[in-house]
Biopython code that builds the backbone (N, CA, C, O; Angstrom):
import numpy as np
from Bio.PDB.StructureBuilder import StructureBuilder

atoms = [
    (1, "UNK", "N", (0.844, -1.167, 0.000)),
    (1, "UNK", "CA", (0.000, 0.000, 0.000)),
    (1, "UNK", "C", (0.897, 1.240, 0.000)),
    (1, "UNK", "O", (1.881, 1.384, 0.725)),
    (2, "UNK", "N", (0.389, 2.220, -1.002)),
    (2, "UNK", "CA", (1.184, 3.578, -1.175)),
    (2, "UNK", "C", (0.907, 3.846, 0.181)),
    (2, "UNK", "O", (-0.033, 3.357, 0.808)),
    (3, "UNK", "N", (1.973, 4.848, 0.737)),
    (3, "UNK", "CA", (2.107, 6.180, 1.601)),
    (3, "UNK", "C", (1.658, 7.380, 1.067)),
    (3, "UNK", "O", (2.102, 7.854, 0.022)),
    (4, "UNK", "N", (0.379, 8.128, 2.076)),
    (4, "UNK", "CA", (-0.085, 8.869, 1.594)),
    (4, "UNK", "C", (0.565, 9.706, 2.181)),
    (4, "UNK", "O", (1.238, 9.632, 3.209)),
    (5, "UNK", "N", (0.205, 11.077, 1.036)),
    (5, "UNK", "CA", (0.828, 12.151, 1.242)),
    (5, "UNK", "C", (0.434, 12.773, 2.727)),
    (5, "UNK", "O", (-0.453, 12.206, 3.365)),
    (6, "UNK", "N", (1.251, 14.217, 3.405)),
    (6, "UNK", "CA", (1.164, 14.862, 4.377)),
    (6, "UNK", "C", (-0.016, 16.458, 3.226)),
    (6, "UNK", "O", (-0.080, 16.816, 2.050)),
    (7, "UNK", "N", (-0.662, 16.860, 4.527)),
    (7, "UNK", "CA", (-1.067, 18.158, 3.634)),
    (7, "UNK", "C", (-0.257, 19.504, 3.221)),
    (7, "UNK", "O", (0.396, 20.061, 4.104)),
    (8, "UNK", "N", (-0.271, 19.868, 2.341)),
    (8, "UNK", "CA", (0.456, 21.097, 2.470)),
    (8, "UNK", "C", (0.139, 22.264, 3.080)),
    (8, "UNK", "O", (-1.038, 22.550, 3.295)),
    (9, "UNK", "N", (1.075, 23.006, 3.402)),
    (9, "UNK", "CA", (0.779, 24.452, 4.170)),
    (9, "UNK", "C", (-0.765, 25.086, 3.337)),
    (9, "UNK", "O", (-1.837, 25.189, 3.932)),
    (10, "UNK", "N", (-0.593, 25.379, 2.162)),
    (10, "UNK", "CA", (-1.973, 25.583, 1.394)),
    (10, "UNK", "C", (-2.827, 25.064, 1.515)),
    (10, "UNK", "O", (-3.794, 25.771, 1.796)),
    (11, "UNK", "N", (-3.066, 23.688, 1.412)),
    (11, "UNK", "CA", (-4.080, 23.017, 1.500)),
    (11, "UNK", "C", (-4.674, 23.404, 3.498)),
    (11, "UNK", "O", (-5.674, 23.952, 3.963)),
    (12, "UNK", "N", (-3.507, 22.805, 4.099)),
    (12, "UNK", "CA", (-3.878, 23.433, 5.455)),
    (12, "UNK", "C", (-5.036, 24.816, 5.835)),
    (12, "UNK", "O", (-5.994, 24.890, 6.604)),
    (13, "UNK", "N", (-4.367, 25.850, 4.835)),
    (13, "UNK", "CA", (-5.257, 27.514, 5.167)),
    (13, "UNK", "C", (-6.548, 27.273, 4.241)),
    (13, "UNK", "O", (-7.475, 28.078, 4.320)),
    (14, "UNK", "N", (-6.634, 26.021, 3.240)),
    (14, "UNK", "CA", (-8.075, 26.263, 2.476)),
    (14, "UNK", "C", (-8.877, 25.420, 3.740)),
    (14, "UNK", "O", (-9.890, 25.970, 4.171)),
    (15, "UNK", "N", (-8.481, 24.133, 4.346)),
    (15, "UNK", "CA", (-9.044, 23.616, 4.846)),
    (15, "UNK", "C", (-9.600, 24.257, 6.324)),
    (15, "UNK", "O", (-10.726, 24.032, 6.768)),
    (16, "UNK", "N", (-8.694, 25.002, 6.910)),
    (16, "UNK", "CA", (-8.622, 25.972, 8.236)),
    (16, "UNK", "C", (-9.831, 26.439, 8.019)),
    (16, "UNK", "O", (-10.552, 26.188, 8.985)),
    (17, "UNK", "N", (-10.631, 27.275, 6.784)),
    (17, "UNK", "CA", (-11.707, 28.248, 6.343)),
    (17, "UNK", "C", (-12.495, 27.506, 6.842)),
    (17, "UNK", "O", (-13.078, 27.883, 7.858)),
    (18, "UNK", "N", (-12.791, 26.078, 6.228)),
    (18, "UNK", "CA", (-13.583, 25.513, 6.259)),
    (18, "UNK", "C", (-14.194, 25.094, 8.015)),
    (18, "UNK", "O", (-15.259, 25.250, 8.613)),
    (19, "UNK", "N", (-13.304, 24.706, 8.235)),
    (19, "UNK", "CA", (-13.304, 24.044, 10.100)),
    (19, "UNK", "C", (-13.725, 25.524, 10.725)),
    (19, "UNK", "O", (-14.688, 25.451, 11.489)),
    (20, "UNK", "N", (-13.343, 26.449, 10.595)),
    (20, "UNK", "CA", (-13.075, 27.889, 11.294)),
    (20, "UNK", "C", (-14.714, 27.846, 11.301)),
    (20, "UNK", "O", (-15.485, 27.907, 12.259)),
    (21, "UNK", "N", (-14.982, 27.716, 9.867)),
    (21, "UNK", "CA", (-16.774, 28.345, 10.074)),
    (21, "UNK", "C", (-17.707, 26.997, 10.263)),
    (21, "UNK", "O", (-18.901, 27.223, 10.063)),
    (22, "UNK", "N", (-17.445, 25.901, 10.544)),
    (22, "UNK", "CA", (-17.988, 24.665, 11.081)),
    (22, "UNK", "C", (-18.055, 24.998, 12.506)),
    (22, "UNK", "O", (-19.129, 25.011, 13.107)),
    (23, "UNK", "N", (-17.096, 25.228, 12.979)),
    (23, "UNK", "CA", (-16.520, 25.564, 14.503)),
    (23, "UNK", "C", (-17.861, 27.020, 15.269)),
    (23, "UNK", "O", (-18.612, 27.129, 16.239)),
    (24, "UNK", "N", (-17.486, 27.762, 14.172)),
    (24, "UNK", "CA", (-18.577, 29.384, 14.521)),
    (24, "UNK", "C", (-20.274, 28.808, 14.442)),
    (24, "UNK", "O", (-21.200, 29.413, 14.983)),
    (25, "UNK", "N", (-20.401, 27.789, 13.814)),
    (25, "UNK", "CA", (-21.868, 27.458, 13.461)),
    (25, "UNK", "C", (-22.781, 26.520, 15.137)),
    (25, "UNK", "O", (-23.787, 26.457, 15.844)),
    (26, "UNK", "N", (-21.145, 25.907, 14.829)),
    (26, "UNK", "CA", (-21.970, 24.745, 16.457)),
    (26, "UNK", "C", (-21.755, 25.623, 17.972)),
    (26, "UNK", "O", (-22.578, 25.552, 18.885)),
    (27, "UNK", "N", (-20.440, 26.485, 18.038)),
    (27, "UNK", "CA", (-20.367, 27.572, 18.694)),
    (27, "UNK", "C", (-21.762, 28.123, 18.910)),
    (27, "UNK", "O", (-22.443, 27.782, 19.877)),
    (28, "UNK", "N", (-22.152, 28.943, 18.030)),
    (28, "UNK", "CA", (-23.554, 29.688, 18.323)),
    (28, "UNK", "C", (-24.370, 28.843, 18.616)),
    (28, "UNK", "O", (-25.120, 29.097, 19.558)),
    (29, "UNK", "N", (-24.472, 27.818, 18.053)),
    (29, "UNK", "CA", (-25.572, 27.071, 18.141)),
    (29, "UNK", "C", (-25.781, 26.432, 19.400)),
    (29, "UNK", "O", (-26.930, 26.135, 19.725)),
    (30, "UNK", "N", (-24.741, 26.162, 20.207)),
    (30, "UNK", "CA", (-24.579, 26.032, 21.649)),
    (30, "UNK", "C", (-24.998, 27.190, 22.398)),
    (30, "UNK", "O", (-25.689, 26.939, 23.385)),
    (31, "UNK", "N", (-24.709, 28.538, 22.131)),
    (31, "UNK", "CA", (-25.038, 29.570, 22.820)),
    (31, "UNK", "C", (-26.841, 29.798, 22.477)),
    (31, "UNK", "O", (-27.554, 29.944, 23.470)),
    (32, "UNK", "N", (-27.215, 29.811, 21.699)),
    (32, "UNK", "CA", (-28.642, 29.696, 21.171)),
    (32, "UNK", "C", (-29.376, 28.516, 22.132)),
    (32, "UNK", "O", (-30.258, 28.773, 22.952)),
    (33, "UNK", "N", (-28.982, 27.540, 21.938)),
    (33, "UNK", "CA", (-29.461, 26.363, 22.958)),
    (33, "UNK", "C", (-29.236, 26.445, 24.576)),
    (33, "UNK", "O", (-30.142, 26.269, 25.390)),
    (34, "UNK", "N", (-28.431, 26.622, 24.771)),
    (34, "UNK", "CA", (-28.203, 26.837, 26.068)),
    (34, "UNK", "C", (-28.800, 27.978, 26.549)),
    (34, "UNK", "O", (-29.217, 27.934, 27.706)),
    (35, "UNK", "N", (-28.966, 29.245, 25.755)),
    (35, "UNK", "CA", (-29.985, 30.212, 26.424)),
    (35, "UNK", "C", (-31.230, 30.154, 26.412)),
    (35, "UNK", "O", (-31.898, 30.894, 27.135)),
    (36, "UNK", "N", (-31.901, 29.058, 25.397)),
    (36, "UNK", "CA", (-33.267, 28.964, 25.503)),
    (36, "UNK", "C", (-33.856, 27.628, 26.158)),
    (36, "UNK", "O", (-35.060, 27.613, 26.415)),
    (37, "UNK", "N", (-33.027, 26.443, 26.457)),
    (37, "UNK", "CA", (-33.313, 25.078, 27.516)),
    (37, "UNK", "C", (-32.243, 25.123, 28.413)),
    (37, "UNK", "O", (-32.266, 24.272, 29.302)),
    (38, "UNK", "N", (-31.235, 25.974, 28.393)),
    (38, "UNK", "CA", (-30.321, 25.836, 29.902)),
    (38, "UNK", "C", (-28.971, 24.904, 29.658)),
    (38, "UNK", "O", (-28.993, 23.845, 29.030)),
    (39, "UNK", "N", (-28.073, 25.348, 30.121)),
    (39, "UNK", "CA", (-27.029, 24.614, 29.611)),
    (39, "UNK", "C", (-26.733, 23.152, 30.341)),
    (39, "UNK", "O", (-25.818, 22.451, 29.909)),
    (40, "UNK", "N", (-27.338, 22.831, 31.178)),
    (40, "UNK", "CA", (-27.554, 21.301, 31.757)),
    (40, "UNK", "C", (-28.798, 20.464, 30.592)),
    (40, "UNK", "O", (-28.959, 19.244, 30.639)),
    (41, "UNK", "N", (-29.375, 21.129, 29.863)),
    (41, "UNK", "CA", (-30.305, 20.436, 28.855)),
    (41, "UNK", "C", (-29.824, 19.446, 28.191)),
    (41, "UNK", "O", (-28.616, 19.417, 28.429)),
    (42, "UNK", "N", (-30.183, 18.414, 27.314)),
    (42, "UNK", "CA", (-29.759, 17.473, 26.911)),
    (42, "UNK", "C", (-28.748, 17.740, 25.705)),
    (42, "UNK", "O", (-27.614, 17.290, 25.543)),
    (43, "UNK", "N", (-29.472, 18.577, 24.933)),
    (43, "UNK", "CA", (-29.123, 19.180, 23.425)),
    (43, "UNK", "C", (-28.059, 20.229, 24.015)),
    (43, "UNK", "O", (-27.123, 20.252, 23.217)),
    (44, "UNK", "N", (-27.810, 21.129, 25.112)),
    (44, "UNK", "CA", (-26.550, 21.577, 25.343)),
    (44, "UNK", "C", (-25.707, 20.878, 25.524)),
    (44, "UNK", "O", (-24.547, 21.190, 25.256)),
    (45, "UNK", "N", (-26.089, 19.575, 26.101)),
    (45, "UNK", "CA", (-24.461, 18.811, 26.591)),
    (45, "UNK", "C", (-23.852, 17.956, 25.407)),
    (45, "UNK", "O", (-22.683, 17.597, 25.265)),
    (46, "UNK", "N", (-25.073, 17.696, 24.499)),
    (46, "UNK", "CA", (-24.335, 17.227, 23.369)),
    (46, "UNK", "C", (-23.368, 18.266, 22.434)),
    (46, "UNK", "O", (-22.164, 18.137, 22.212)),
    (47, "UNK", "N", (-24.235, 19.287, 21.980)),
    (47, "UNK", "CA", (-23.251, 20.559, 21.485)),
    (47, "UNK", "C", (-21.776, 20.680, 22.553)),
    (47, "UNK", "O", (-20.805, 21.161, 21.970)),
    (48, "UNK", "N", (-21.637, 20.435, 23.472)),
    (48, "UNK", "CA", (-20.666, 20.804, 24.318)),
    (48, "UNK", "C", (-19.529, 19.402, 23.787)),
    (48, "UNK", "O", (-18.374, 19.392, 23.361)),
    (49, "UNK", "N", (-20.242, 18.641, 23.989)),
    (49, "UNK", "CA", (-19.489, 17.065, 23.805)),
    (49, "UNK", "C", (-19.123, 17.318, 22.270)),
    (49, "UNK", "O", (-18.215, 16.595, 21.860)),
    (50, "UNK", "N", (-19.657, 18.201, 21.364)),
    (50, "UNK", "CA", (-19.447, 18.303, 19.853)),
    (50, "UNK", "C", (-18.313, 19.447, 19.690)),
    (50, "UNK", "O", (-17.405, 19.262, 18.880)),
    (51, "UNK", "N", (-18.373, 20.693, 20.504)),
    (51, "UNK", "CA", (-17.539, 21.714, 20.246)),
    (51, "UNK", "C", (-15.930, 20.791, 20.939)),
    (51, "UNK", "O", (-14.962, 20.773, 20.179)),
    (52, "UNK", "N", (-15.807, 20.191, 22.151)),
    (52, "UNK", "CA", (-14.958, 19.398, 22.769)),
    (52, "UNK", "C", (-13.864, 18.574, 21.325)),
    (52, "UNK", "O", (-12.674, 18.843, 21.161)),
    (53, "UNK", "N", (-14.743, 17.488, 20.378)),
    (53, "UNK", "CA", (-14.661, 17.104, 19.463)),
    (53, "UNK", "C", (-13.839, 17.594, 18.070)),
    (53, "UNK", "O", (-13.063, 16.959, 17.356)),
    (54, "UNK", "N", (-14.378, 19.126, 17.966)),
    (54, "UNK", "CA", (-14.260, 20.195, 17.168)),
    (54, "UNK", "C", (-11.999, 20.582, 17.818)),
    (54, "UNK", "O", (-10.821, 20.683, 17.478)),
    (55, "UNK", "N", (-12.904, 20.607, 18.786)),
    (55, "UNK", "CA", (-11.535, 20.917, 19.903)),
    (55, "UNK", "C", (-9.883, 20.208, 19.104)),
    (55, "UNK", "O", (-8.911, 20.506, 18.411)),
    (56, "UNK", "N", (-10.347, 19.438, 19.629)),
    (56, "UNK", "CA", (-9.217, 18.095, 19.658)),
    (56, "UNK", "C", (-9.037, 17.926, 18.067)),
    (56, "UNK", "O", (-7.837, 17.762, 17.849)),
    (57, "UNK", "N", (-9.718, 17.906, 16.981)),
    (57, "UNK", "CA", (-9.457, 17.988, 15.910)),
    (57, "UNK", "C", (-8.727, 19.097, 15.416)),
    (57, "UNK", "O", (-7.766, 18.892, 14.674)),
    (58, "UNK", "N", (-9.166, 20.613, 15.837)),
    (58, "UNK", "CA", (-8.336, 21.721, 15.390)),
    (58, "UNK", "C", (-6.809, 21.539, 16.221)),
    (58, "UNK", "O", (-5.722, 21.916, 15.784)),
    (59, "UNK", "N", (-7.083, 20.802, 17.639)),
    (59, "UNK", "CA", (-5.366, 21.011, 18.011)),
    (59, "UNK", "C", (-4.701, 19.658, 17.463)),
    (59, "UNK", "O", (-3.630, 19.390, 18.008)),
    (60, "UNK", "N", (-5.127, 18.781, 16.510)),
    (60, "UNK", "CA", (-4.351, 17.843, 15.955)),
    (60, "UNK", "C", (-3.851, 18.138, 14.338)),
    (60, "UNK", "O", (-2.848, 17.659, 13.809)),
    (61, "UNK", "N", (-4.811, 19.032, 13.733)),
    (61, "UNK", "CA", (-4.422, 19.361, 12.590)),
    (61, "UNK", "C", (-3.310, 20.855, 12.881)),
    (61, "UNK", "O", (-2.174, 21.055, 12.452)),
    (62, "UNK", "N", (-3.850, 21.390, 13.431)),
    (62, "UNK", "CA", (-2.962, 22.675, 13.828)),
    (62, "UNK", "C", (-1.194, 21.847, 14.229)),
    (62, "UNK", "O", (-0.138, 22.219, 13.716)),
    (63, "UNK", "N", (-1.342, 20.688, 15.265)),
    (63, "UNK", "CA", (0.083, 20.172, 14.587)),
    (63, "UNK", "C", (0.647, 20.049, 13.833)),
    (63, "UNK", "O", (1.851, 20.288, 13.741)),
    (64, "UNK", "N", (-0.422, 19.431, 12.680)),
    (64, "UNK", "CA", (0.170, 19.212, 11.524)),
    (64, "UNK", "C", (0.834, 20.275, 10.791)),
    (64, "UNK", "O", (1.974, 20.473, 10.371)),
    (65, "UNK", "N", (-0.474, 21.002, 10.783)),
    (65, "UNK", "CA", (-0.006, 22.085, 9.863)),
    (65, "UNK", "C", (1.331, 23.039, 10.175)),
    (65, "UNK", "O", (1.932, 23.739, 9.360)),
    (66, "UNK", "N", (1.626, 22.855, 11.635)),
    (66, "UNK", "CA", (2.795, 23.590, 11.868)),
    (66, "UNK", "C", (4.324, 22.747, 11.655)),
    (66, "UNK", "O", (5.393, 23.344, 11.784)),
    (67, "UNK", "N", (4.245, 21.372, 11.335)),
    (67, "UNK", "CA", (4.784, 20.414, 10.795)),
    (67, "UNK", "C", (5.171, 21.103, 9.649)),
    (67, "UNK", "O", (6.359, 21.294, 9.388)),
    (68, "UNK", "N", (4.181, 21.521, 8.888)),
    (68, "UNK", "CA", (4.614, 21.326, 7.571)),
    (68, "UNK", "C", (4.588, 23.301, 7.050)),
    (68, "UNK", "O", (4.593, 23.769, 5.911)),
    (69, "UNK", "N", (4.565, 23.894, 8.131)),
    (69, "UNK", "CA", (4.610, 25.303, 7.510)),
    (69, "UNK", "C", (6.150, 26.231, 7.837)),
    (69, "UNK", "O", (6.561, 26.191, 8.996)),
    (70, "UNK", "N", (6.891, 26.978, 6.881)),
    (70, "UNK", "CA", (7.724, 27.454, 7.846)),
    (70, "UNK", "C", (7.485, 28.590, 7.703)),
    (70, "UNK", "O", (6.942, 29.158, 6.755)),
    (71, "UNK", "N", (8.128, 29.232, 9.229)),
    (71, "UNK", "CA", (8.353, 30.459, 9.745)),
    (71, "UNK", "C", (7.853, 31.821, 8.866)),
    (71, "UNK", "O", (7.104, 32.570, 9.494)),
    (72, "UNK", "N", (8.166, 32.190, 7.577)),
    (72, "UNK", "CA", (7.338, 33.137, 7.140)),
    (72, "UNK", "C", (6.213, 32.857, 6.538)),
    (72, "UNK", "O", (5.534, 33.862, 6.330)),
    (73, "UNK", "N", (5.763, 31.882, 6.184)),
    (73, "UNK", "CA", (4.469, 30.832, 6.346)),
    (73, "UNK", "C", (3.322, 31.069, 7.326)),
    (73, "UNK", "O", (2.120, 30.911, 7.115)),
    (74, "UNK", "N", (3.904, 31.462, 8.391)),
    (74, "UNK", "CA", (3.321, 31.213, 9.381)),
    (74, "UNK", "C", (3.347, 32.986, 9.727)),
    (74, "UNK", "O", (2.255, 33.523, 9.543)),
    (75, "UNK", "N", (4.108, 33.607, 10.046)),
    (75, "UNK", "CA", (4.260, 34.749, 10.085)),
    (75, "UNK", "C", (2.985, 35.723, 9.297)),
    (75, "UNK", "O", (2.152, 36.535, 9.698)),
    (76, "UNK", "N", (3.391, 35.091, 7.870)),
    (76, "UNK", "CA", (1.783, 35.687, 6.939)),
    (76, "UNK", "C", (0.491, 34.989, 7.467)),
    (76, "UNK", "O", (-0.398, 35.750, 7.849)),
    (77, "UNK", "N", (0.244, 33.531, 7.546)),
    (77, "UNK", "CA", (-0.666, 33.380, 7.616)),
    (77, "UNK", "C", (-1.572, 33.308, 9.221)),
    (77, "UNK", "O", (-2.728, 33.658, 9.457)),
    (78, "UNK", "N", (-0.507, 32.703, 10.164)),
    (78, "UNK", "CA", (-0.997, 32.833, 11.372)),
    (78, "UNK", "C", (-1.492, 31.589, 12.003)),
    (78, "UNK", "O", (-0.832, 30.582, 11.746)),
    (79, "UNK", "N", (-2.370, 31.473, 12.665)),
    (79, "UNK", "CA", (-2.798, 30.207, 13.228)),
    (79, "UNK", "C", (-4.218, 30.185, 12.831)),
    (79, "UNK", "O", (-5.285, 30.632, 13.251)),
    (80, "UNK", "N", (-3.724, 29.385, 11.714)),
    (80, "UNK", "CA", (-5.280, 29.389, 10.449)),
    (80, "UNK", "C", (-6.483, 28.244, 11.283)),
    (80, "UNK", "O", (-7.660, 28.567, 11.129)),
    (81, "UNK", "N", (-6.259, 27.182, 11.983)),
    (81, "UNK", "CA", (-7.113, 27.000, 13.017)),
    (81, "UNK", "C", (-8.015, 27.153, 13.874)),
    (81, "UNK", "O", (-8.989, 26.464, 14.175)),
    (82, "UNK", "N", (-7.382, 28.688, 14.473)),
    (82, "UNK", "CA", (-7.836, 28.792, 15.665)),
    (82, "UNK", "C", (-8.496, 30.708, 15.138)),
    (82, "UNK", "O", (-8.630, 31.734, 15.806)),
    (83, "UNK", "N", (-8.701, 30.445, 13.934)),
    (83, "UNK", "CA", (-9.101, 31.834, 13.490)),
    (83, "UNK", "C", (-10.669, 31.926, 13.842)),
    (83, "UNK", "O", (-11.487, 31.888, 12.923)),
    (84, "UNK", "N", (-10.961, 32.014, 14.800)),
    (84, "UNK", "CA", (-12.881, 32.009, 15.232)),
    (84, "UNK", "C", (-13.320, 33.860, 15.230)),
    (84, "UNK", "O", (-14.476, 34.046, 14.850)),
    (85, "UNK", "N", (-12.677, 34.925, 15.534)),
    (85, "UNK", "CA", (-13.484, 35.818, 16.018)),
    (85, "UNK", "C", (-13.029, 35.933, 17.146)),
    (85, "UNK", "O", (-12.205, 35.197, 17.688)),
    (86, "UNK", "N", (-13.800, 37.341, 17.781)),
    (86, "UNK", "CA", (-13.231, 37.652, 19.092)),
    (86, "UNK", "C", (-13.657, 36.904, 20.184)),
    (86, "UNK", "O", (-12.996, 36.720, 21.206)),
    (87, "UNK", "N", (-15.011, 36.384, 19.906)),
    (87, "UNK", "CA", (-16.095, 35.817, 20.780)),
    (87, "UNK", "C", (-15.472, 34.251, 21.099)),
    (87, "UNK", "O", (-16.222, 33.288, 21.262)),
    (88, "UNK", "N", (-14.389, 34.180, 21.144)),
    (88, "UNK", "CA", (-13.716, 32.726, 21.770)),
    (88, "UNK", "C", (-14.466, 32.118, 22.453)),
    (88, "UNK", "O", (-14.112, 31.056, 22.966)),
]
sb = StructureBuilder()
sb.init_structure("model")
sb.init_model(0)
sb.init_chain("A")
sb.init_seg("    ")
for serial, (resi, resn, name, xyz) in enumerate(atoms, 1):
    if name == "N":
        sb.init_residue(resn, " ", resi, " ")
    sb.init_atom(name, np.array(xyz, "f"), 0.0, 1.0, " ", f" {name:<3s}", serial, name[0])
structure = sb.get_structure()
């Protein structure tokens, strides 16, 4: 069986977009839920157990991607991951 490739720094910042606004959607959508059934509700603790999920995926690719980006790479682009908004 071939060895598959690693992603590239590029591919990394198209894919970052993507997760960034996956991430902002279940985000709100936790804050929306939790203010209208309470954040002990059933449907909050799953969103919570989902953003958690979200979690651990952005800090495993964010390894990667710093694997494979260098220094002015990174300098321009930043921590394409963890790009959410102010509302952390």
């Amino acid at each position: 069986m071939a060895r598959k490739m690693k992603m590239t720094h590029a591919e990394h910042v198209e894919l970052a977009k993507k997760v960034c606004a996956a991430y902002i959607t279940v985000r709100d959508a936790y804050v929306q839920v939790a203010n209208k059934n309470g954040v002990t509700s059933r449907e909050a603790r799953q969103l919570v157990k989902l953003r958690k999920h979200f979690d651990s995926a952005r800090s495993a690719l964010d390894s990667a991607y710093h694997a494979v980006t260098s220094n002015e790479e990174f300098a321009q682009a930043g921590h394409v991951y963890y790009n959410t908004g102010p509302t952390q």
